[in-house]
N, C-alpha and C positions, 0 to 999 in steps of 0.2 A: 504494500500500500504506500503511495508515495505522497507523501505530506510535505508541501515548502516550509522548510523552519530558515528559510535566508531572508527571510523579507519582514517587513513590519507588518504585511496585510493582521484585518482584523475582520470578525467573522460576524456577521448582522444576525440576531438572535433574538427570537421573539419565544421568552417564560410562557408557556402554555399551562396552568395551573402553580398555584399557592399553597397546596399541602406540606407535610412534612417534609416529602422529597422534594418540592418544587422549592420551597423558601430555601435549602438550603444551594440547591443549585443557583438561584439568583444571588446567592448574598457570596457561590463562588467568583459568579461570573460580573455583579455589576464594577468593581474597577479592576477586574484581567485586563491587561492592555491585549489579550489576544482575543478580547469578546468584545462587541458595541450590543448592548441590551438594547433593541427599539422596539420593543411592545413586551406588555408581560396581562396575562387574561389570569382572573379574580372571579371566587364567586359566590362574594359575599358584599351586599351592594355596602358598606360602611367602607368598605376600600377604594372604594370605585371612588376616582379625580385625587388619590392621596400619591403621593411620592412612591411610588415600588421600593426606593433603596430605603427608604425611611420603616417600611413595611415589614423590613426582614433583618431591620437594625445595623444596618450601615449608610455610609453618607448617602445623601441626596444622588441621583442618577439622571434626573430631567425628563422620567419616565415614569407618565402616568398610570397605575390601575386600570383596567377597567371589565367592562363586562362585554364589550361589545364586540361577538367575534368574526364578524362581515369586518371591523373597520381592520384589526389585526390580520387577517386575508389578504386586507388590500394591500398592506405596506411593503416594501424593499425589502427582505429578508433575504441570509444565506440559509439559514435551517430553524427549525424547532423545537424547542425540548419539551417533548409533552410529556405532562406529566399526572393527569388524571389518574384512582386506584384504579378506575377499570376504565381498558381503552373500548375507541369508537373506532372500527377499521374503516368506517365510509369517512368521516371526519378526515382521519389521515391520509385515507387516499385523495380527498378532496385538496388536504393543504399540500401533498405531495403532484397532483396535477395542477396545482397554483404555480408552481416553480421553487416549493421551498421544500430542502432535504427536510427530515425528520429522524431526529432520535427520543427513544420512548422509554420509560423506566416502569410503565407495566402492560400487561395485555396478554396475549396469544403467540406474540412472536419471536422464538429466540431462533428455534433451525426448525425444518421443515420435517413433520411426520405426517403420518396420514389423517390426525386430527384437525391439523390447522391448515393444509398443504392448500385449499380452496382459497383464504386470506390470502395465505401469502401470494398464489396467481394475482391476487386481486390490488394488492400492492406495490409487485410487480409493474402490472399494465400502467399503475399512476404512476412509477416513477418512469418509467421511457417515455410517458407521455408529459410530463414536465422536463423529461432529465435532469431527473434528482433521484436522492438515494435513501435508502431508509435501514435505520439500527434499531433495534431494542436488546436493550442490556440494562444491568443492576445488578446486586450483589448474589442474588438468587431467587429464580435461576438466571443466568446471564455471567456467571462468574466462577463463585465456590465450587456450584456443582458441575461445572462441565469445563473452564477456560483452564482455571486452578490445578483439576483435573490430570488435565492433556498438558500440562504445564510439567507435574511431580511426574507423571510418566512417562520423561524423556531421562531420566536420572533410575531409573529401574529396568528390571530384567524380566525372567519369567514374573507373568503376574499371573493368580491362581484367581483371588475376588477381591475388589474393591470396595468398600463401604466408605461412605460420607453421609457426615451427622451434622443438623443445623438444630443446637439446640438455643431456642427461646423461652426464657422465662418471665413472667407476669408478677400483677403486684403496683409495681410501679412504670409500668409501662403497658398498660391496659389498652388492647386494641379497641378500635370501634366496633369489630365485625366479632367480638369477644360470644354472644349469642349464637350466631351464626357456625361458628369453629366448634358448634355442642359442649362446650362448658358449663357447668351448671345445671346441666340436663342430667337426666338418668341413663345408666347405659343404654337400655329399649327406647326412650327418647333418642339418645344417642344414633342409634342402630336405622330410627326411621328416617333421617338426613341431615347431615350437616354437610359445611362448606368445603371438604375433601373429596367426597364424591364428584365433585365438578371440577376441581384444581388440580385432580389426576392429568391430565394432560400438558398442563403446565412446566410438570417436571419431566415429566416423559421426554421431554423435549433434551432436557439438559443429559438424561442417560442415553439418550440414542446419539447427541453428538459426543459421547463418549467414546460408544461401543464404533461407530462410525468412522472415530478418529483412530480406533487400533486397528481399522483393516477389517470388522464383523461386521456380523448386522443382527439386530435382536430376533432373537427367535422369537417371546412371548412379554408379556409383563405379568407381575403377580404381584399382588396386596394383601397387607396384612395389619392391624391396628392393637395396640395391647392401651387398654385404659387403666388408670388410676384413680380411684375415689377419696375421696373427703376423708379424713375422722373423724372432723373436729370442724368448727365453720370457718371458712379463711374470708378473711374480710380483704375489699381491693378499694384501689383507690390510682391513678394513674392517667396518664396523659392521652386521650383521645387524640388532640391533634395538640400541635404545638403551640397557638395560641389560642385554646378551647380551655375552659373547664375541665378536670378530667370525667372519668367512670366511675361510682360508684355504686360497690354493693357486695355480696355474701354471695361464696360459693358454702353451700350445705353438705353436709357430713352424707354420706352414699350417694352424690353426683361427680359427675368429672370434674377432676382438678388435672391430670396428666392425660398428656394423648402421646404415644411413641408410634408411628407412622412408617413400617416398611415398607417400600417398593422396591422390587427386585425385576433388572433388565438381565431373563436367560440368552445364553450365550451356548454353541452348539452343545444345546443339550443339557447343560449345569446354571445353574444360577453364577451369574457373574461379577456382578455391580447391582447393589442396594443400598437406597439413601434410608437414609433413617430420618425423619421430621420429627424432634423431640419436644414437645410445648409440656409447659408447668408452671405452676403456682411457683412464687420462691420461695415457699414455706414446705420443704422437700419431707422434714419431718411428721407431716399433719396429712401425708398423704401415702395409701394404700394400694398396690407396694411401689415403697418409696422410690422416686426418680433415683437411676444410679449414675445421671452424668450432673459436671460441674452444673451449678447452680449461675451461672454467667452470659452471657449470649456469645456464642462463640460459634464456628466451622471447626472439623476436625476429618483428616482422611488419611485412612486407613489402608494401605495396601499389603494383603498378603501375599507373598511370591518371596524372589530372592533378588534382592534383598528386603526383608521385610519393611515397610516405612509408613512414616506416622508424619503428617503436618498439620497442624492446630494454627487457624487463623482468628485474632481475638486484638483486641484495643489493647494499647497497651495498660499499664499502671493506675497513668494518673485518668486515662479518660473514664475505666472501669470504677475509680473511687470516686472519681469528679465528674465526669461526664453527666447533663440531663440524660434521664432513661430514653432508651433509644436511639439516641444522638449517632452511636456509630453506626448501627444499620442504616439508617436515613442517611445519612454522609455516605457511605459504600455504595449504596442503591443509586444515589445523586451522580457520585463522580464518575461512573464506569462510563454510563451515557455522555457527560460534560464530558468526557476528554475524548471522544470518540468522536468529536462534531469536527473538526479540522479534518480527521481523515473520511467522514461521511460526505463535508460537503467537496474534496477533492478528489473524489471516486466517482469511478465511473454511471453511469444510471444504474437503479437497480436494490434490492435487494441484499445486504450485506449480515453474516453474521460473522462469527468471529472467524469461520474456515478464510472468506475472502476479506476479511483486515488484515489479518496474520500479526504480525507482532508489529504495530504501527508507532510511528514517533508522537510520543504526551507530549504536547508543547504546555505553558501557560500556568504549570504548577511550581516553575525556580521564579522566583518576583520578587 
């Protein structure tokens, strides 16, 4: 992927959303000298005509809020960062056949399986037909489970199975979709729907460009969920959104407090690669039976082969003591897409996941 880092060009960028990942991407990018912010979309009208930089706690930027997403359309842009929790792929085909690249930090699209493969044609067609390009990436999936991956496995040998564990804990960092994710439910509650039955596909993404990159190809996938119950009532209290109010309320003694989430991508014939989704309470003792990984929000991957190998990706020290909850997942999720925008809007039309960036030059991060 060839990216000009000889020149002082700078890269016209219109913030597509204010959430947690979106605030912190603008508060990366409004004084990068290798970014010009000219529009940033809000959607919450108390924002709308107020300073964007003032909005995400840094200086002024001369760029308004707003809500109005015809006029952000219309403007001079090189790309996008969209950053809604859940994408709209007509939306982005729409900004993609405008003429502005787009990179995404949620949705459907990291690499192509037979679940999303129809998107992505559809993505496809609007960036040759603007000639522009489009990324989605984030911490995960978009990174830990598949880039990181294919990363530790150039330093290895026979490999037998892979495991990768993303464990999040709760508490003080209370999602919104906390309901949804069956918390709080009964197991049988549990059992009639939650928000994994649908997000299966999501990550499938991330183990097929694994097995993909060693030269296989999956033979099946299999699911597997072990739950953990209450003992005791665990009370929460935690940040919805970063400048919300947080969540509160009681998880009850016999509902879920742990969810440990297998998926297993077979490989001729044997299980090969299985991610483990680990969510919990951080009240590790109050819960039945007890979570047995750190209590931290971390990545951790596991390679059995020869030589055996282990990498644990986690914040360091001070962010885990000091950090607001959350703070580094939201920062990881943010940056992968922001540093990706130089080599998205310098590529060819099209389609890009990590296969065609390849190990691309970060500018905008030594300042």
């Amino acid at each position: 992927m060839s990216v000009d880092t000889t020149t002082n060009r700078k890269y016209r960028v219109i913030q597509w959303g204010m959430g947690n990942v979106g605030t912190l991407a603008l508060r990366h990018m409004a004084h990068n000298p290798t970014f010009d912010v000219v529009g940033v979309l809000c959607n919450r009208p108390e924002k709308v005509g107020r300073d964007a930089g003032e909005l995400v706690g840094v200086a002024p930027i001369g760029v308004a809020a707003t809500t109005d997403k015809g006029a952000l359309e219309s403007l001079d842009a090189d790309c996008v960062f969209y950053a809604p929790l859940w994408s709209d792929v007509d939306e982005i085909c729409r900004l993609l056949r405008g003429g502005k690249s787009v990179v995404a930090s949620g949705g459907a699209w990291w690499h192509r399986t037979e679940t999303n493969g129809a998107d992505i044609d559809k993505i496809e067609a609007a960036c040759h037909e603007g000639q522009t390009s489009f990324h989605g990436g984030g911490i995960h999936p978009g990174y830990a489970a598949d880039l990181l991956v294919l990363t530790l496995a150039r330093i290895v040998g026979k490999t037998d199975h892979i495991h990768i564990y993303e464990a999040v804990n709760f508490n003080k960092d209370t999602l919104k979709y906390l309901d949804e994710m069956g918390f709080g439910k009964t197991p049988d509650e549990f059992a009639k729907g939650n928000l994994f039955a649908d997000a299966w596909s999501l990550f499938a993404q991330s183990l097929t460009m694994v097995v993909e990159g060693l030269g296989k190809t999956v033979d099946k996938f299999t699911t597997d969920v072990e739950l953990g119950l209450a003992t005791r009532d665990i009370p929460y209290e935690g940040s919805a959104d970063m400048d919300m109010p947080g969540l509160k309320g009681v998880v009850k003694p016999g509902t879920v407090a742990s969810q440990h989430h297998l998926w297993t991508a077979w490989v001729d014939g044997r299980p090969f690669i299985t991610l483990h989704e680990l969510y919990a309470f951080t009240d590790h003792d109050a819960i039945e039976p007890k979570p047995d990984w750190e209590p931290y929000y971390h990545y951790r991957i596991v390679v059995e082969g020869d030589p055996g190998t282990e990498l644990i990706l986690r914040g360091d020290q001070r962010a885990r003591d000091t950090a607001k909850p959350g703070y580094v997942g939201y920062a990881w999720t943010a940056m992968e897409p922001v540093n990706s925008i130089p080599a998205i809007c310098d590529a060819p039309p099209g389609f890009k996941s990590h296969n065609e960036l390849g190990l691309m030059p970060v500018i905008g991060i030594v300042r």
